[in-house]
C-alpha positions in Angstrom: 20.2 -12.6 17.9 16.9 -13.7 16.5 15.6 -10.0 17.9 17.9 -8.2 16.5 17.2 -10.5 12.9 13.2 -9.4 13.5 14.7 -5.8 14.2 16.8 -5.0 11.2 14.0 -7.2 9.0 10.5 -4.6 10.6 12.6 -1.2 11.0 10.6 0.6 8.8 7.6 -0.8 11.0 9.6 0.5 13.8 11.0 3.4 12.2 7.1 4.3 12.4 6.6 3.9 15.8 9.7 5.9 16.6 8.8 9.0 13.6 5.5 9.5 15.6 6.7 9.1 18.7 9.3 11.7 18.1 6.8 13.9 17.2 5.3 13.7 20.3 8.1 14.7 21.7 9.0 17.5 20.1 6.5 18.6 17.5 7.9 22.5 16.9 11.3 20.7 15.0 9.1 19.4 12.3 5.9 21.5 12.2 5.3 23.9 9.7 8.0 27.1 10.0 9.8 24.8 12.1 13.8 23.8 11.7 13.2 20.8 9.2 11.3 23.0 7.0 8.3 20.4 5.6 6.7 23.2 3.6 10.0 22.9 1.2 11.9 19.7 2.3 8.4 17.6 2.5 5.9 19.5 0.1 8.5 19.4 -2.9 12.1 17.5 -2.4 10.7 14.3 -0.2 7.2 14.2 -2.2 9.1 14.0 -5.8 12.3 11.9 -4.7 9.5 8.8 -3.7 7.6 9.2 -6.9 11.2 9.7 -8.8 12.1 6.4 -7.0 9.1 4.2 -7.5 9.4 4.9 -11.5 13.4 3.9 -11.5 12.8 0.6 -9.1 10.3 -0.9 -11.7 11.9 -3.5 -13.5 11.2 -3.0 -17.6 11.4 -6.6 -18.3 8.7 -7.7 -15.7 6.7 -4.6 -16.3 6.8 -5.5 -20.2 5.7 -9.2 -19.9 3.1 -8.9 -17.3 1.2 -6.2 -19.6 0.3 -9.4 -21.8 -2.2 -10.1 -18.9 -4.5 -8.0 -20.2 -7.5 -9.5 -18.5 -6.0 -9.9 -15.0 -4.6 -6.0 -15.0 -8.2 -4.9 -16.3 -10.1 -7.0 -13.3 -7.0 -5.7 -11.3 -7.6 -1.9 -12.2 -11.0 -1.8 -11.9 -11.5 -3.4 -8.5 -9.1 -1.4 -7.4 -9.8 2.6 -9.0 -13.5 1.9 -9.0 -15.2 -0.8 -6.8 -12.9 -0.9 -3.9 -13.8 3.3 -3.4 -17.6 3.0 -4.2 -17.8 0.3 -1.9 -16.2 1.9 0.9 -17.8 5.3 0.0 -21.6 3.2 0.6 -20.1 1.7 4.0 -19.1 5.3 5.4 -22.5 6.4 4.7 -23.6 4.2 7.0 -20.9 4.8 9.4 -21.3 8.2 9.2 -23.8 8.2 12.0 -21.6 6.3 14.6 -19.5 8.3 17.0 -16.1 7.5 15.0 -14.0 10.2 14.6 -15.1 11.9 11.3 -11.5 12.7 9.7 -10.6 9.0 10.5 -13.8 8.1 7.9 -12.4 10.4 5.6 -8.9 8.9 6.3 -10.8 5.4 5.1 -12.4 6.9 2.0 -9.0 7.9 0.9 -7.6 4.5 1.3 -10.2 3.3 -0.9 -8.8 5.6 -3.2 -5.3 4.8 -3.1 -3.6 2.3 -6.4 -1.8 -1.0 -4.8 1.5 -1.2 -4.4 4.4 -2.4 -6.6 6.5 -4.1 -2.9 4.0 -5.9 -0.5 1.6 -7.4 -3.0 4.0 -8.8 -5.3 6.0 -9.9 -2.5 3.1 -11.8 -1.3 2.5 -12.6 -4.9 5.8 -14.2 -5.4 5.9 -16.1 -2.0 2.9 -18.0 -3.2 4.3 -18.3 -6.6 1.3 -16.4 -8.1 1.2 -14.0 -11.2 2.7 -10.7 -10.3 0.2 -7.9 -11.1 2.0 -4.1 -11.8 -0.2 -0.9 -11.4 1.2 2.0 -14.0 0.2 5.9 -13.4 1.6 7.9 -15.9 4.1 9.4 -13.7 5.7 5.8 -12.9 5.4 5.2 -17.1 7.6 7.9 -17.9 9.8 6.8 -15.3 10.6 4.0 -16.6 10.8 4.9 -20.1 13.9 6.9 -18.5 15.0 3.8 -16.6 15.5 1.9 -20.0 18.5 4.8 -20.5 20.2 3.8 -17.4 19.5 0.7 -17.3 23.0 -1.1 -17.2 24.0 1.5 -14.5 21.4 0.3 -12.5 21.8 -3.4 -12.9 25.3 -2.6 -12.2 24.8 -0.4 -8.8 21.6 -2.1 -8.0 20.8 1.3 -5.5 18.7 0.3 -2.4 15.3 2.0 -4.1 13.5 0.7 -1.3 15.3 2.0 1.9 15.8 5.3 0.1 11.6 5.2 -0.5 10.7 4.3 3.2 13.3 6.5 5.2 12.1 9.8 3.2 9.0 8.3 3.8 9.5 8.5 8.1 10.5 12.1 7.2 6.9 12.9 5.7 5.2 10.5 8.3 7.2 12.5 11.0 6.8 15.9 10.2 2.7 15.5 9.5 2.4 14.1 12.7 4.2 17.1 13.7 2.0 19.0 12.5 -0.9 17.2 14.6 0.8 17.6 17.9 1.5 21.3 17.7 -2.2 21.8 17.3 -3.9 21.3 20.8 -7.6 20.9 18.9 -6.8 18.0 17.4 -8.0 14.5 19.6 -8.2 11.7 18.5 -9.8 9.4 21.1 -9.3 5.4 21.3 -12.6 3.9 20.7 -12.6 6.0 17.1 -9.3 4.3 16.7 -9.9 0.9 17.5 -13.3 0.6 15.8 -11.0 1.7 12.5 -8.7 -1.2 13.3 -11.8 -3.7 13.3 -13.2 -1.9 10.1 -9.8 -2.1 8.0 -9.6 -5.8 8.8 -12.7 -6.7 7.9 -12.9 -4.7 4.8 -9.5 -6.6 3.7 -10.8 -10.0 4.4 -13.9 -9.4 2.8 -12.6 -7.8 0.2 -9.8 -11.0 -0.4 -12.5 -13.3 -0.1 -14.7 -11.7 -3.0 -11.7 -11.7 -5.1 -11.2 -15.6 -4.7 -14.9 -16.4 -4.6 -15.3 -14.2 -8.4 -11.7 -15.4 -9.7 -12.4 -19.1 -9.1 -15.6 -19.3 -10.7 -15.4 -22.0 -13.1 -15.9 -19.3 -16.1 -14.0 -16.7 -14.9 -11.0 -17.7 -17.3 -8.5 -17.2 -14.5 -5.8 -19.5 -13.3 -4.7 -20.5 -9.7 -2.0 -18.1 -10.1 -4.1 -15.3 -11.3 -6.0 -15.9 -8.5 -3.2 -15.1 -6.4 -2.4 -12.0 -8.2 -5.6 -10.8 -7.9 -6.7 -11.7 -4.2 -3.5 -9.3 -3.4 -3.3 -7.0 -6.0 -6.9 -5.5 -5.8 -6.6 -5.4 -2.1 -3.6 -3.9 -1.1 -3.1 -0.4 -0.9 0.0 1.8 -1.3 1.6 3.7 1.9 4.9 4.9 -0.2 2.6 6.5 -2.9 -0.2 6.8 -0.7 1.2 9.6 1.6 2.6 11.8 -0.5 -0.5 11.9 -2.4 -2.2 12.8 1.5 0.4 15.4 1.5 -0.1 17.0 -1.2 -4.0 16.9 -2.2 -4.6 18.3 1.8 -1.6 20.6 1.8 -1.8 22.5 4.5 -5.2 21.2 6.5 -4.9 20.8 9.8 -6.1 17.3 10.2 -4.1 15.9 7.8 -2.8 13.8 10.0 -6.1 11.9 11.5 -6.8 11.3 7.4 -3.3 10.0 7.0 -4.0 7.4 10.1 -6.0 4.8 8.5 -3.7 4.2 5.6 -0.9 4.1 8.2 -3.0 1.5 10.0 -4.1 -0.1 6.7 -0.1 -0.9 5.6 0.8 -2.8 8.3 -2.1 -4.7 8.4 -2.1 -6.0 4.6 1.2 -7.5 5.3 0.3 -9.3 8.7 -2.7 -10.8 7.4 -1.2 -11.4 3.9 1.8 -13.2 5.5 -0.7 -15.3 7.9 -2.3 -16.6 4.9 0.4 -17.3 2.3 0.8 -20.8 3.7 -2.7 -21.7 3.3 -3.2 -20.3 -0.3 0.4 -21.8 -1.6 -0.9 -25.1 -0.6 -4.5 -24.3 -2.2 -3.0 -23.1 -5.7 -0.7 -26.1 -5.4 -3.2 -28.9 -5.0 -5.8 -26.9 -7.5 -2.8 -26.7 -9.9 -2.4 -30.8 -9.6 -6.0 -31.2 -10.0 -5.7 -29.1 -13.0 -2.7 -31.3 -14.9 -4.4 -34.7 -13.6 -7.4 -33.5 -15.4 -6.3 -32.8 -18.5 -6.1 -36.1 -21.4 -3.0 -37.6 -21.8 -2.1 -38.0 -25.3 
């Protein structure tokens, strides 16, 4: 029972697992030309319904008073859009004379690239009891100035915006691997794929420990909670909008896949590590926020 709990809670983990393997399989069903069609289904109908999607799930009254936080979304924004990507851009540079697989350090750049999510790191975010950080593209904004016109229906019908996300997602993750498979030039050997393993955890961990070491500083102007917000807000990364932006920038290149890899890796990783350590930074935020109260003069 327990399994089947751990099942029905990680199938989108295993709904990856299964996408790729499938393509394996049988990569002529959702190659390129192929029965499924990707260059119409994926490149336009999948691609838009995620992004269409993302802007209806926001919810306008958290959006609207977490943009008071003006100093936690600027930190947020610009480790995210500009240090996170020049810092990864300098690492490559030195990595680019290693034997690692040299789509798979393009595949890294572009995850240095990618904007946070708006599931797993306020998820995280909550579970600690942290400030909740929200990332806005213009697309997303004008989504949800149309979700304020329909928003009774969807407070009424609550629709499962998440599960319709991730299983159009599989689709895209199945027919790019697909793609891969039906090419017989493309290898991707293990050690290249390993080594990227190592590398994406220890950019995350360094990452989150430069966020807490700058946001604790006693003149940083940040609270525990903020803290929290920004240890997983400027190091997460997004899969949901992070693929069909793979899909559509290298439309059509032939290692698409291999570039796609690390951010697949990256995804499950942020959660595992971020779920590992929510116990220990709950009970830090809690104590620091007693310290706080016990410190301030009673009147």
């Amino acid at each position: 029972m327990r399994l089947l709990e751990r099942m029905r809670k990680e199938w989108f983990m295993i709904g990856i697992v299964l996408a790729i393997a499938g393509a394996k399989l049988e990569p002529s069903i959702g190659m390129n030309g192929g029965p499924l069609k990707p260059e119409i289904t994926v490149s336009y109908i999948a691609v838009a319904t995620i992004f269409f999607n993302s802007g209806l799930s926001l919810n306008t009254e958290e959006l609207t008073s977490a943009l008071v936080h003006i100093k936690l979304h600027l930190f947020i924004q610009i480790f995210t859009l500009a240090f996170f990507p020049a810092a990864v851009w300098l690492f490559l540079q030195l990595l680019s004379i290693t034997p690692i697989n040299e789509w798979l350090l393009k595949g890294l750049q572009t995850v240095g690239c990618m904007p946070p999510p708006v599931s797993s790191a306020v998820i995280l975010t909550k579970a600690v009891g942290g400030n909740e950080g929200i990332v806005v593209t213009p697309l997303l904004l004008l989504l949800f100035i149309v979700r304020r016109y329909i928003k009774d229906w969807l407070e009424r019908k609550q629709p499962p915006f998440g599960a319709v996300s991730s299983s159009v997602l599989l689709m895209i993750i199945y027919t790019t691997f697909c793609d891969t498979f039906s090419n017989p030039s493309i290898d991707l050997d293990k050690f290249s794929l390993l080594l990227v393993l190592f590398i994406i955890c220890s950019i995350q961990l360094s990452f989150m420990l430069l966020t807490f070491i700058y946001s604790t500083r006693n003149n940083s102007g940040f609270t525990p909670a903020d803290t929290v917000a920004v240890m997983f807000c400027s190091t997460h990364k997004s899969l949901t909008l992070g693929i069909p932006m793979l899909k559509i920038v290298f439309a059509g290149h032939e290692y698409l896949s291999l570039i796609s890899v690390p951010l697949l890796i990256y995804h499950p990783v942020q959660i595992l590590l971020g779920s590992v350590l929510v116990p220990t930074i709950k009970s830090w935020m809690v104590s620091r926020q007693k310290g706080v109260k016990l410190m301030r003069p009673t009147v």
